[in-house]
matplotlib code that plots the C-alpha trace (Angstrom):
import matplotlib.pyplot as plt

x = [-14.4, -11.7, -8.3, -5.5, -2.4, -1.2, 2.3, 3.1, 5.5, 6.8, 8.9, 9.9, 10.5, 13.6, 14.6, 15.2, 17.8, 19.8, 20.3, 23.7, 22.7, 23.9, 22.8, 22.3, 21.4, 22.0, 24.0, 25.6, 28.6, 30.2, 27.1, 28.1, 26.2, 22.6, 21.2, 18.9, 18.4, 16.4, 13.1, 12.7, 11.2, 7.9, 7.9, 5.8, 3.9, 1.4, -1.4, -4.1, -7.8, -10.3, -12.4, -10.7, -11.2, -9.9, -6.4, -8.8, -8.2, -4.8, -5.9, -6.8, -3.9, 0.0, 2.4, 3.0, 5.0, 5.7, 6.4, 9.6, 11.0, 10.7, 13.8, 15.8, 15.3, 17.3, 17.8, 18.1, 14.8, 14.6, 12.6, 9.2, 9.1, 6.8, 4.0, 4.2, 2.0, -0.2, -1.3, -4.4, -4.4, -6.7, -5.5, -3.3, -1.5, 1.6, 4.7, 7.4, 10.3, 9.3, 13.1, 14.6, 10.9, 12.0, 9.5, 9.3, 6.3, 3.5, 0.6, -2.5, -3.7, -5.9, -4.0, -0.2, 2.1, 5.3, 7.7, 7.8, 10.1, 11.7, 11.9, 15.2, 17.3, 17.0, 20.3, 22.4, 22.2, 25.8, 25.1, 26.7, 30.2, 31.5, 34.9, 37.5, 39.4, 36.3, 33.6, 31.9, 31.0, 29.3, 28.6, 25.2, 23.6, 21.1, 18.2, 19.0, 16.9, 14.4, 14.1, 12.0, 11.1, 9.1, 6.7, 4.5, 1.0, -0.4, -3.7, -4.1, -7.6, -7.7, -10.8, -10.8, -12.6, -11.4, -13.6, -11.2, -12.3, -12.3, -14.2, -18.2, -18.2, -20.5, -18.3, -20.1, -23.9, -22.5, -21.5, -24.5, -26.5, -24.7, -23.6, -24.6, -22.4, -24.0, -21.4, -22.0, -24.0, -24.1, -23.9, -20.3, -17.0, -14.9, -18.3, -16.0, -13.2, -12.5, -12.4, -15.7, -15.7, -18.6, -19.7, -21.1, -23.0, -23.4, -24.9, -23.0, -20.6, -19.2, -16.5, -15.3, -15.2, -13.8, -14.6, -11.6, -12.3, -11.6, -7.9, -6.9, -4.1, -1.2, -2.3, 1.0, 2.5, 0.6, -1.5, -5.0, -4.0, -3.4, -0.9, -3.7, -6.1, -4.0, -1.8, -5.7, -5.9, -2.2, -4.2, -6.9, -6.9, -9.0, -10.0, -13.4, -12.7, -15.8, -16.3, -17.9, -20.3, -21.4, -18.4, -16.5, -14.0, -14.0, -11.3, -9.0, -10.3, -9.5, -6.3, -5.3, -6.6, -4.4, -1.1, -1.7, -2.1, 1.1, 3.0, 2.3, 3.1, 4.3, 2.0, -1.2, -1.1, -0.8, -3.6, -6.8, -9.7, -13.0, -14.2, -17.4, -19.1, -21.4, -24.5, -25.8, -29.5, -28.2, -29.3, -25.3, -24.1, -26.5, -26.0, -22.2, -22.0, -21.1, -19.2, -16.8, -17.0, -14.8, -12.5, -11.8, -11.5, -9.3, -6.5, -7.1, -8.7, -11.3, -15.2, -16.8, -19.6, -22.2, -24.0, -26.6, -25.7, -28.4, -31.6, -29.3, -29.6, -26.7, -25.3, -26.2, -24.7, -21.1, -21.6, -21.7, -19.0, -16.5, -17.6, -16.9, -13.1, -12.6, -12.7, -10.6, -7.6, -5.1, -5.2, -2.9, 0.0, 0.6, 4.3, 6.6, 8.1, 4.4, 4.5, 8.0, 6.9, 7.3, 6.9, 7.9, 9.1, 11.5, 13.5, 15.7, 16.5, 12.5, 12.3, 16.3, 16.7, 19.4, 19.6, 21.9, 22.5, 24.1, 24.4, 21.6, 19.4, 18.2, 18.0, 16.4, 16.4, 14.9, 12.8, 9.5, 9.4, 9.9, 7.3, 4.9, 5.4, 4.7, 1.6, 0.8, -1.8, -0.1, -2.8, -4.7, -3.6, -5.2, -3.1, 0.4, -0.5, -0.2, 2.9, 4.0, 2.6, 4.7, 7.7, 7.2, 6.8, 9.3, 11.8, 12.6, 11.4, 13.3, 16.1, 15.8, 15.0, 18.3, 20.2, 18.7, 16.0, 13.8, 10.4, 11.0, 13.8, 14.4, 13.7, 14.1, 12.0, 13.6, 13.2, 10.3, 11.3, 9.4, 9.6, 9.5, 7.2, 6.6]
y = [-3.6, -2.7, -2.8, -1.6, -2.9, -1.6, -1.7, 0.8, 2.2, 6.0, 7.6, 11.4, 13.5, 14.1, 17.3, 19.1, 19.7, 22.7, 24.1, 25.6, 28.4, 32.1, 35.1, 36.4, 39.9, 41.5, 44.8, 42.4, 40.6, 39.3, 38.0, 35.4, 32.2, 32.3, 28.7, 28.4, 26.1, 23.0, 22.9, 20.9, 17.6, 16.7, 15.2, 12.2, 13.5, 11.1, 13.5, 12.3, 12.9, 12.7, 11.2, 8.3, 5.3, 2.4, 1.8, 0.3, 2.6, 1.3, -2.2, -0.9, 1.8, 0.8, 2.8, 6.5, 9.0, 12.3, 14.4, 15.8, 19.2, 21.7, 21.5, 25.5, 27.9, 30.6, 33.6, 32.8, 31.1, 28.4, 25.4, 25.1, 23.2, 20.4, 20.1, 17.7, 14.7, 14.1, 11.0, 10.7, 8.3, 7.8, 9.2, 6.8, 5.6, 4.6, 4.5, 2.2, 1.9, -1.6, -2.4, -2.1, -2.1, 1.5, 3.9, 6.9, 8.7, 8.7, 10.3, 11.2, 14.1, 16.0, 17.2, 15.7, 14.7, 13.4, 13.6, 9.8, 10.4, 14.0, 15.3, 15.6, 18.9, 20.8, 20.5, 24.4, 25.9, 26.9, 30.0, 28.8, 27.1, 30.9, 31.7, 34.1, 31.4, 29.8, 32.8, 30.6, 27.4, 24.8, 22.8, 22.5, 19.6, 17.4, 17.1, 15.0, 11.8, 11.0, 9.2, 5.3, 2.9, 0.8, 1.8, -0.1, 1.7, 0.5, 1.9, 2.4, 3.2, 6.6, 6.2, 7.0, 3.9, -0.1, -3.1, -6.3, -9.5, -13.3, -13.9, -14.0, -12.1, -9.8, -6.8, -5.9, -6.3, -4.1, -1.4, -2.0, -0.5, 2.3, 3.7, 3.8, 1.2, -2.0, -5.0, -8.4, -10.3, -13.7, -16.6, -17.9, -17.2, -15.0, -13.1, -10.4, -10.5, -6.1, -4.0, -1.4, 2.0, 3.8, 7.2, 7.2, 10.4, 10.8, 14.3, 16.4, 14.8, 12.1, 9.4, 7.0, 3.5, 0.9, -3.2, -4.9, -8.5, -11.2, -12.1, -15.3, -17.0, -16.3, -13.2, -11.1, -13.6, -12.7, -16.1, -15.9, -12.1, -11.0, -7.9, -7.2, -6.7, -5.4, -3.0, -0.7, -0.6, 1.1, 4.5, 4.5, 5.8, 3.8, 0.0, -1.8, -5.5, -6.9, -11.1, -13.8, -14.1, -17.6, -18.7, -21.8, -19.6, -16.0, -15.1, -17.3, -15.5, -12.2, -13.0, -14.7, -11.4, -8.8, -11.3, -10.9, -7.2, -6.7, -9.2, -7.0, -3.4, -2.9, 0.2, -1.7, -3.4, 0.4, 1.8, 2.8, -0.2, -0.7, -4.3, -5.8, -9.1, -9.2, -11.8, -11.2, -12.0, -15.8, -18.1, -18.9, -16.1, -13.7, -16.9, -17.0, -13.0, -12.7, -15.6, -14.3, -10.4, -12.3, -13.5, -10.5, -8.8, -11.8, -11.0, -6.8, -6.8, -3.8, -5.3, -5.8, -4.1, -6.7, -5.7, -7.2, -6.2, -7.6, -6.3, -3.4, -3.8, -1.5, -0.6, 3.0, 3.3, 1.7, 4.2, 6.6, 5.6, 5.1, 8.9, 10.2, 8.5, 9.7, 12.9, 12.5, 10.9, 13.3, 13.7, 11.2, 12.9, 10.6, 10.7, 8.6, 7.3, 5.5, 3.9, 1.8, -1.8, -3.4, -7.2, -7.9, -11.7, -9.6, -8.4, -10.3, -9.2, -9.1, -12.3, -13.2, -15.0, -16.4, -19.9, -20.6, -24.2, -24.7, -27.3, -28.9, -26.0, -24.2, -20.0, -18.2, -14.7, -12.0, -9.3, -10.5, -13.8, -12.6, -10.9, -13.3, -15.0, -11.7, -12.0, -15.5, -16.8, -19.6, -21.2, -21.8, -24.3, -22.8, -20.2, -22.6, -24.0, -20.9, -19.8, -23.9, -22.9, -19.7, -21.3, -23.8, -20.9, -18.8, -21.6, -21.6, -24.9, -26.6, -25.0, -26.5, -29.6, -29.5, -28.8, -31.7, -30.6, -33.4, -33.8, -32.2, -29.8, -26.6, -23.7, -19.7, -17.2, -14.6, -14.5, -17.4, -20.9, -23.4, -27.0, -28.9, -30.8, -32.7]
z = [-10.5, -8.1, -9.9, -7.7, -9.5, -12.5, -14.5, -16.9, -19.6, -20.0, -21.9, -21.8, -24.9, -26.4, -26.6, -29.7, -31.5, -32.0, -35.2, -37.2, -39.1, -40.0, -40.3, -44.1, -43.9, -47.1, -44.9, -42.5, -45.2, -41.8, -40.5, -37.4, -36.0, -35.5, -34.6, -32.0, -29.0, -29.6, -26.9, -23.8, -24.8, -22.6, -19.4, -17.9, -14.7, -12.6, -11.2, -8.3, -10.0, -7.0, -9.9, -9.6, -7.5, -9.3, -11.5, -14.4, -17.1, -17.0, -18.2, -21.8, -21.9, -20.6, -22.7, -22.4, -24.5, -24.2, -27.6, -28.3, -28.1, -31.5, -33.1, -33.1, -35.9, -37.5, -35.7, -32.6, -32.6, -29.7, -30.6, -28.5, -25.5, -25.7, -23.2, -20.3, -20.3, -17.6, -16.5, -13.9, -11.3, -8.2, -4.6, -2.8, -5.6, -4.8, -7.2, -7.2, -9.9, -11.7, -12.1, -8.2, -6.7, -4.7, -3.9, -6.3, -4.6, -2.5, -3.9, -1.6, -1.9, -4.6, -7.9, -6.0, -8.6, -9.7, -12.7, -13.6, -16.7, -16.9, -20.7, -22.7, -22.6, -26.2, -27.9, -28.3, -31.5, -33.2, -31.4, -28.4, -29.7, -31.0, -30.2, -30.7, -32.8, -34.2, -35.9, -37.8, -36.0, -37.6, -34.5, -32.5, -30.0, -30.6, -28.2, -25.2, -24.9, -23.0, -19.9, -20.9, -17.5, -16.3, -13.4, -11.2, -9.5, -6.2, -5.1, -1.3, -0.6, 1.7, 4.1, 7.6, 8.7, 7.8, 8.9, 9.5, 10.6, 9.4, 6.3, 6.8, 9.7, 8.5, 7.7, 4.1, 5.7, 8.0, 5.5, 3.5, 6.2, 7.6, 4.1, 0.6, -0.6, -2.2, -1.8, -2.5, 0.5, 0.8, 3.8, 2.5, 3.3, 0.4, -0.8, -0.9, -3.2, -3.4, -1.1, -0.4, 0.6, 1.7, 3.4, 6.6, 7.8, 11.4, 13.0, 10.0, 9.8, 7.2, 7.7, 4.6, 5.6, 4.3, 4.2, 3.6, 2.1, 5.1, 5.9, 6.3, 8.3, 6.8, 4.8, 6.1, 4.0, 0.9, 1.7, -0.1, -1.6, 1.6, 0.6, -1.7, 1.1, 4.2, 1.9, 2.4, 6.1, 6.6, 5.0, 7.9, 11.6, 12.5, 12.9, 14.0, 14.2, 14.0, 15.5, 14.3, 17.8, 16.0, 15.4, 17.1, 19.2, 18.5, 20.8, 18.9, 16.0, 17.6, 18.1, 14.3, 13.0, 15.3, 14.8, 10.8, 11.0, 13.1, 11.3, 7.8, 9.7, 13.2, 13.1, 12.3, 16.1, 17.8, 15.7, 17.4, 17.6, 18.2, 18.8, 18.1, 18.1, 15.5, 14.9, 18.4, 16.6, 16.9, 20.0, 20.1, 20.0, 22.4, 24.8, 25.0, 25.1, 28.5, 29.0, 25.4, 27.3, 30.4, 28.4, 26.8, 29.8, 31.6, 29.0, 29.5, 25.9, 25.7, 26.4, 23.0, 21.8, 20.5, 17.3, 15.0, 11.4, 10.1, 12.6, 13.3, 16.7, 18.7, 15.2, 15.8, 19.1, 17.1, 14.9, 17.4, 19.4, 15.6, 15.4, 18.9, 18.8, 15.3, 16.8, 19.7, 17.2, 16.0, 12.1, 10.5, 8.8, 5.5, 4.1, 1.8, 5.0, 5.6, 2.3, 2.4, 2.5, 6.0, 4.8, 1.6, 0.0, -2.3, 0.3, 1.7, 5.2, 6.0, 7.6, 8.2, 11.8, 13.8, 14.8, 17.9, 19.5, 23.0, 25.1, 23.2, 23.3, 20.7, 20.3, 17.7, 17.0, 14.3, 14.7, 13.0, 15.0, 18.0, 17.6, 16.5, 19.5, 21.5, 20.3, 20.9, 23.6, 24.2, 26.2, 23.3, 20.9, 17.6, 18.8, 19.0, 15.9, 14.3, 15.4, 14.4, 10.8, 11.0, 11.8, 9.3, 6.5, 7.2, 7.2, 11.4, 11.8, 8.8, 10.2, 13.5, 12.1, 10.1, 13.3, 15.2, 17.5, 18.5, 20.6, 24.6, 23.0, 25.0, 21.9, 23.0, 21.0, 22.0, 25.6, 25.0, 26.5, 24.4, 24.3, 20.9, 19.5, 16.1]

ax = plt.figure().add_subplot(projection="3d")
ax.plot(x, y, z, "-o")
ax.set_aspect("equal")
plt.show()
């Protein structure tokens, strides 16, 4: 069971406490302050276990407490500092402060960690508050406390490889036979309700890829647990988009899916992609091959490479070809900078627009829209109706409503002229 949310509670140690004492030497009658520091009090640290796949653990276990600093002694004797306590969590884990929702840290590689709650400073012994008009001070610290918050954990899988599509378009038979990975197989959509990774060994080589459960329109807006399921293909470099060849209109299809991805992160639309038409083994689908591969190549989208998952047929030449443009791709750099959320129904500015009306025509402006209708084919109408449905959910179209457009309506996009229509 995949489990790649999690909310937690730390708390540091406090540190300890310093202590007032004197020295009692039976030859020292003047014997001055001798009180010794209080120790460090343990710190919280998140550390990546390569172990780890899944945030499950976290399920049985939520709350996490460091010990306190030793308390100082006599003679100078500083208290001990307490050791730090570790807590393992999977690579890609992403950590966010539960309160404000800002990233704390990005942790990807093996053994990367982060303080989550530093420990309390130990409090000074008397020691420390001598002076010329004070010998004898009976003053110390106590141990500062420690740091207690809220956390949330957000696994990102890390694997080279991520196979989109609609649902039931045969991305987990298609894992199941190129890797070891068993997922669940069946002829309905949603079979797949986790994301799979598996290895993939090709001529000494291995690759990790991943089948990440089918997105739906919508899903940049969280629709059907889409930020559960796209949040896994910003770690990969690369994508193999794998069609429906049975379906009613896989072009359409092709299209829903890249608008999604680039709707979620800007970066997801730039990243490298291999299409393929899957289900070639069907009399539809081997029959409308060609007619689907000049389509594609009417609107300057790459040809497709048509599989059979199932029989297998062409799946070694993909695999061949996901291997020979892994190699040619540059080695992703991950950073902090990768994981700040780029669509997010918290944030208020995500999906802001501006809505303009002269001379009875309407202009709307914001960055996320206009690029939705970028990547509209607006000579297909599944594809309008989309972009109506996005309109209508993030708010545009009430808004234009409220300001009076009406049916044959002039509305700009951006630099789009569309005419409205109920």
């Amino acid at each position: 069971m995949l489990v790649d949310e999690a909310k937690l509670f730390v708390a540091s140690g406090k540190g300890g406490d310093g202590m007032v004492s004197f020295r009692r030497e039976k030859y020292v009658p003047l014997g001055g302050p001798s009180g010794g520091d209080g120790g460090r009090g343990g710190d919280v640290v998140l550390q990546t276990d390569a172990n780890m796949n899944t945030l499950y653990f976290f399920r049985k276990r939520v709350h996490f407490k460091a010990k306190a600093g030793g308390k100082g002694g006599s003679s100078n004797k500083t208290g001990a500092d307490a050791k730090r306590l570790v807590v393992r969590v999977p690579c890609g884990t992403v950590v966010r402060d539960a309160a404000t929702g800002g990233l704390i840290a990005d942790l990807v590689g093996p053994e990367a960690e982060v303080v989550v709650a530093p420990g309390g400073r130990g409090g000074r012994g008397n020691v420390h508050f001598k002076s010329s008009s004070n010998q004898a001070p009976r003053l110390a610290e106590k141990g500062e406390p420690g740091v207690e918050r809220w956390i949330t954990l957000e696994l990102k899988m890390i694997a080279d490889v991520a196979l989109v599509g609609l649902p039931n378009a045969g991305k987990s038979t298609l894992l199941s036979v190129v890797s070891n990975a068993k997922p669940k197989i069946a002829d309905y959509p949603f079979t797949t309700l986790e994301p799979n990774l598996g290895a993939v060994v090709y001529d000494n080589l291995d690759l990790v890829f991943a089948d990440i459960p089918g997105l739906i329109e919508g899903a940049h807006l969280g629709i059907g647990l889409g930020h559960s399921f796209l949040r896994h293909v910003q770690r990969t470099s690369l994508i193999v988009h794998i069609l429906d060849g049975a379906a009613a209109d896989p072009l359409a299809d092709y299209n829903q899916i890249r608008a999604e991805l680039a709707l979620y992160d800007e970066d997801l639309a730039q990243r490298p992609e291999i299409l393929v038409v899957n289900k070639i083994d069907l009399p539809d689908a081997r029959e409308y091959l060609e007619l689907l591969s000049e389509s594609f190549a009417e609107r300057g989208i790459q040809e497709p490479l048509a599989i059979s998952a199932l029989t297998r047929e062409n799946v070694d030449r993909l695999i061949q070809r996901v291997f020979e443009l892994s190699a040619s791709l540059p080695k992703r750099q991950l950073t902090a900078h990768d994981e700040e959320p780029t669509y997010d129904l918290s944030e208020d500015d995500d999906m802001t627009f501006e809505l303009k009306v002269s001379d009875g025509v309407y202009f709307v402006s914001g960055d996320r829209i206009e690029r939705a209708a970028a990547m509209t084919y607006w000579d297909y109408e599944e594809a309008v109706l989309r972009f109506q449905k996005t309109l209508e959910a993030t708010g545009i179209a009430a808004a234009l409503e409220q300001a009076g457009v009406s049916s044959g309506d002039t509305v700009y996009i951006g630099d789009f002229e569309l005419e409205w229509s109920e």
